[in-house]
DRENDO-1510 file (C-alpha; in Angstrom, 1 decimal, always signed):
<recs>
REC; n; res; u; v; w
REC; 1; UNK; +92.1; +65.4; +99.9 .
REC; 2; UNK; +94.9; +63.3; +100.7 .
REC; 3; UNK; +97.8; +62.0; +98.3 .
REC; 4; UNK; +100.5; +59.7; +98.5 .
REC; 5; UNK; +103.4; +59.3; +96.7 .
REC; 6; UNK; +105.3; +55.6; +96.4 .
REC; 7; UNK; +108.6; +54.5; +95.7 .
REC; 8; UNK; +110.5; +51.9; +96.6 .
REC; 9; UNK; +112.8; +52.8; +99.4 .
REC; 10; UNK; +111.2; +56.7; +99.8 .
REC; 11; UNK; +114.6; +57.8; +99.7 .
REC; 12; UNK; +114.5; +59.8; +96.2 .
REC; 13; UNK; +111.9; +59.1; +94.1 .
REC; 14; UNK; +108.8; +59.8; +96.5 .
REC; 15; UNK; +110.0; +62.6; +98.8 .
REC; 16; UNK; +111.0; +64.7; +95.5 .
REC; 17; UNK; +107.6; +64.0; +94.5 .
REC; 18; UNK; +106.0; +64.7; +97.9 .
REC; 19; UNK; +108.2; +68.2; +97.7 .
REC; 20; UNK; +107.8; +69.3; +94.6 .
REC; 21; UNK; +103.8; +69.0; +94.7 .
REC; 22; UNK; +103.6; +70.7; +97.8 .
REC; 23; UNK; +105.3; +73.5; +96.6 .
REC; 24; UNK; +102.2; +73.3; +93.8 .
REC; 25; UNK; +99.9; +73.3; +96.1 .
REC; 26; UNK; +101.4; +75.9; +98.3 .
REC; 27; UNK; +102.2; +78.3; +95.3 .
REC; 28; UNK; +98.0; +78.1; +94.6 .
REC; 29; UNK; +96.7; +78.4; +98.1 .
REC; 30; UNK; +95.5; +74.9; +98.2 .
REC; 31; UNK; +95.3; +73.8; +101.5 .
REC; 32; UNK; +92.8; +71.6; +101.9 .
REC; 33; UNK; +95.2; +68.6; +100.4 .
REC; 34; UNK; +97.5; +66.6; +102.6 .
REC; 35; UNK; +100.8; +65.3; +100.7 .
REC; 36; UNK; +102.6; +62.5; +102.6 .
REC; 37; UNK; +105.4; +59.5; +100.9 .
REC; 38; UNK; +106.3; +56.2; +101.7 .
REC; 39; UNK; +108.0; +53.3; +100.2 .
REC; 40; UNK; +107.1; +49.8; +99.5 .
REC; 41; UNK; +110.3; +47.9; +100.6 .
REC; 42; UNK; +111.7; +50.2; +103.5 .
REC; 43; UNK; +113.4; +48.0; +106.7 .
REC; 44; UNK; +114.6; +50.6; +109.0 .
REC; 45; UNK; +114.1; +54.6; +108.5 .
REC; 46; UNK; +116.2; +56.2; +106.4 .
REC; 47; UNK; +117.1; +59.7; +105.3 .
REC; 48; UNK; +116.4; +60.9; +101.7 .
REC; 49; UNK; +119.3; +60.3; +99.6 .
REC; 50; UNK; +122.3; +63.1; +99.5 .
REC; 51; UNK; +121.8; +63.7; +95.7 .
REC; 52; UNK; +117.6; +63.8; +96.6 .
REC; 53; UNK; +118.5; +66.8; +99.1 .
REC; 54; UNK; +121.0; +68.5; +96.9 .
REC; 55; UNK; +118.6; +68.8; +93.5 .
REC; 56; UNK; +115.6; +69.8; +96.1 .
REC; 57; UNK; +117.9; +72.4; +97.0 .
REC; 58; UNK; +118.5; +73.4; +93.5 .
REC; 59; UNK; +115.4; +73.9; +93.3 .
REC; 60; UNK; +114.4; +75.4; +97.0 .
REC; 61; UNK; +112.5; +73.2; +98.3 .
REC; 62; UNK; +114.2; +71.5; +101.7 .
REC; 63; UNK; +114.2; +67.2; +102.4 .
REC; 64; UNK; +116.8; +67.1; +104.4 .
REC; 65; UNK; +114.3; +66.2; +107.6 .
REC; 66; UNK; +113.0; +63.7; +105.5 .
REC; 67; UNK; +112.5; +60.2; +107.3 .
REC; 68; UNK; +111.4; +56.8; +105.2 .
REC; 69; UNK; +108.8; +55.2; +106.1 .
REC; 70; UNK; +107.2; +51.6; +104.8 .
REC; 71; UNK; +103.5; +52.2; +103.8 .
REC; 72; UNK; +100.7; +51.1; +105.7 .
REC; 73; UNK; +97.3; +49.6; +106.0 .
REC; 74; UNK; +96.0; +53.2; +107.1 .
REC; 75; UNK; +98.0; +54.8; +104.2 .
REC; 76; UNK; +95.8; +53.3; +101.6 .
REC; 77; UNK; +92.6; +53.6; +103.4 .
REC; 78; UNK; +93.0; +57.3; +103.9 .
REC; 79; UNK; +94.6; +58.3; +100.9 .
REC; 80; UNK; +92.2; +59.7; +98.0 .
REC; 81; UNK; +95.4; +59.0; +95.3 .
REC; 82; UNK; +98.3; +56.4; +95.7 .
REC; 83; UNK; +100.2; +57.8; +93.0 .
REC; 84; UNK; +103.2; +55.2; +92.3 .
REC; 85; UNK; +106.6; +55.0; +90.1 .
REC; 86; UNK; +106.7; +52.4; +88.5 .
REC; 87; UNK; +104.5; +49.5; +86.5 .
REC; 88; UNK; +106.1; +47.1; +89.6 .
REC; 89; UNK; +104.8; +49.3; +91.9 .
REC; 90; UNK; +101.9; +49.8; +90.9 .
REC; 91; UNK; +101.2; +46.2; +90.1 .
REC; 92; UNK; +102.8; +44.8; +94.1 .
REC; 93; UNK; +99.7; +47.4; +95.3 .
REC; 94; UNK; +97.0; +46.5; +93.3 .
REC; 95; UNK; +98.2; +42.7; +94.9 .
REC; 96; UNK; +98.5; +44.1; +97.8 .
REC; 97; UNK; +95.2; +46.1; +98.3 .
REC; 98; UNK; +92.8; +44.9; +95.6 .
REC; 99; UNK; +89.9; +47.1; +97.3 .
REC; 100; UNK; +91.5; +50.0; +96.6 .
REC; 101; UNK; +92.9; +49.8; +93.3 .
REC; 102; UNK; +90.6; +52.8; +92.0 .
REC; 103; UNK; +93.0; +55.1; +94.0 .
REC; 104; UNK; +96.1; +53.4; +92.4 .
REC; 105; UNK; +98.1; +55.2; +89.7 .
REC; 106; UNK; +101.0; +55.7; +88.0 .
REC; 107; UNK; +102.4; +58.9; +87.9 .
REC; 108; UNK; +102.7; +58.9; +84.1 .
REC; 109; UNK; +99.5; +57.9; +83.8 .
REC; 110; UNK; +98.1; +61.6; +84.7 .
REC; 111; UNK; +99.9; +62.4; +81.3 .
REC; 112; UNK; +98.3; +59.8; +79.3 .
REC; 113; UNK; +101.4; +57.7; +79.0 .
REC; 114; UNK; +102.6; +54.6; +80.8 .
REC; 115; UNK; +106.4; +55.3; +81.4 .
REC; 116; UNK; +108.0; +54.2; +84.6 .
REC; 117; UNK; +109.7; +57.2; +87.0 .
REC; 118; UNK; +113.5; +56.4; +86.3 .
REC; 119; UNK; +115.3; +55.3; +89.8 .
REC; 120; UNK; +118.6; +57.2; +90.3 .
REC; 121; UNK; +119.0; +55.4; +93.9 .
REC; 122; UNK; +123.1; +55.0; +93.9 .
REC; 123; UNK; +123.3; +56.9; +90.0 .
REC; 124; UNK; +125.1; +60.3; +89.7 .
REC; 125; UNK; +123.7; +63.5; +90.3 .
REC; 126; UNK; +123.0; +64.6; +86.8 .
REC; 127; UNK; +120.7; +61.4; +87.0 .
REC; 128; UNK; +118.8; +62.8; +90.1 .
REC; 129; UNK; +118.3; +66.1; +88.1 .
REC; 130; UNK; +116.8; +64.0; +85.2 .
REC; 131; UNK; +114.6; +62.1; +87.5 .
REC; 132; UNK; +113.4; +65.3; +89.2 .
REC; 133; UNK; +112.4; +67.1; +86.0 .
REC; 134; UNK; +110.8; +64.0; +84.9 .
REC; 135; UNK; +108.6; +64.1; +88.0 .
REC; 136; UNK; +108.4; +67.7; +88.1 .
REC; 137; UNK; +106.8; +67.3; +84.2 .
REC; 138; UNK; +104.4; +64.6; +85.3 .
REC; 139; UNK; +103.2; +66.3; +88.5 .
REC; 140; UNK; +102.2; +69.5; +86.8 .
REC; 141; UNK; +99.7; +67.4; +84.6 .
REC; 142; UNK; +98.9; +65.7; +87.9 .
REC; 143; UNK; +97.9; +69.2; +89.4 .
REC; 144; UNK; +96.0; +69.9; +86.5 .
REC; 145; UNK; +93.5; +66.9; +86.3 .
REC; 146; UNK; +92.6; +66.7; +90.2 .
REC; 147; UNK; +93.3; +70.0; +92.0 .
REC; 148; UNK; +92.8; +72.5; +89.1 .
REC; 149; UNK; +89.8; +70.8; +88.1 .
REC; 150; UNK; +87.9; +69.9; +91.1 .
</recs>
């Protein structure tokens, strides 16, 4: 199984997201699922964000190797779940790559809600720690509907 998280600039939201369910996965032995990010408006490679790396930390988990990278053609065709931020993100994919909008979601959406992932990009660090838990809530119900269950 492969799974890709999305953000805009895969500075914050999407390598947090990429970290944190690995760690999931890791913690339960699942290694027959490949976790990759990648944004949908990224120019040049970039490293995660300082405040990304320092609430990873806080929470063990290590992104400071982290590149950026825009998403691909081959991303979506290989990917079993594009798991996305936002409503805009979600909506510029489905535009984007109309044949593959069964493997579209938001990450909300695994908890039966339709909120948007909260961008801290240039915010204060308390703000990353908000966002991370956020994630960190929605990925666990995540883990439960297609890795617990399959």
């Amino acid at each position: 199984m492969r799974i890709l998280f999305v953000c805009t600039g895969n500075t914050c939201r999407s390598p947090m997201a990429q970290a944190m369910f690995q760690k999931m996965l890791d913690d339960e032995g699942a290694e027959d699922v490949f976790v990759s990010s990648a944004g949908t408006a990224v120019y040049e490679p970039d490293v995660a964000s300082p405040k990304a790396v320092q609430v990873m930390n806080e929470r063990g988990l290590d992104i400071s190797g982290h590149k950026s990278r825009q998403i691909q053609d081959e991303d979506v065709q290989m990917s079993d779940y594009i798991v996305v931020m936002t409503e805009n993100q979600y909506n510029l994919l489905i535009d984007l790559y109309p044949n593959y909008a069964d493997k579209i979601y938001k990450l909300a959406s695994f908890s039966g809600t339709d909120k948007d992932i909260y961008d801290p990009f240039g915010k204060g660090i308390e703000e990353y720690r908000k966002c991370a838990e956020q994630i960190h809530t929605y990925l666990e119900k995540m883990y439960e509907k297609i890795i617990s269950d399959r």
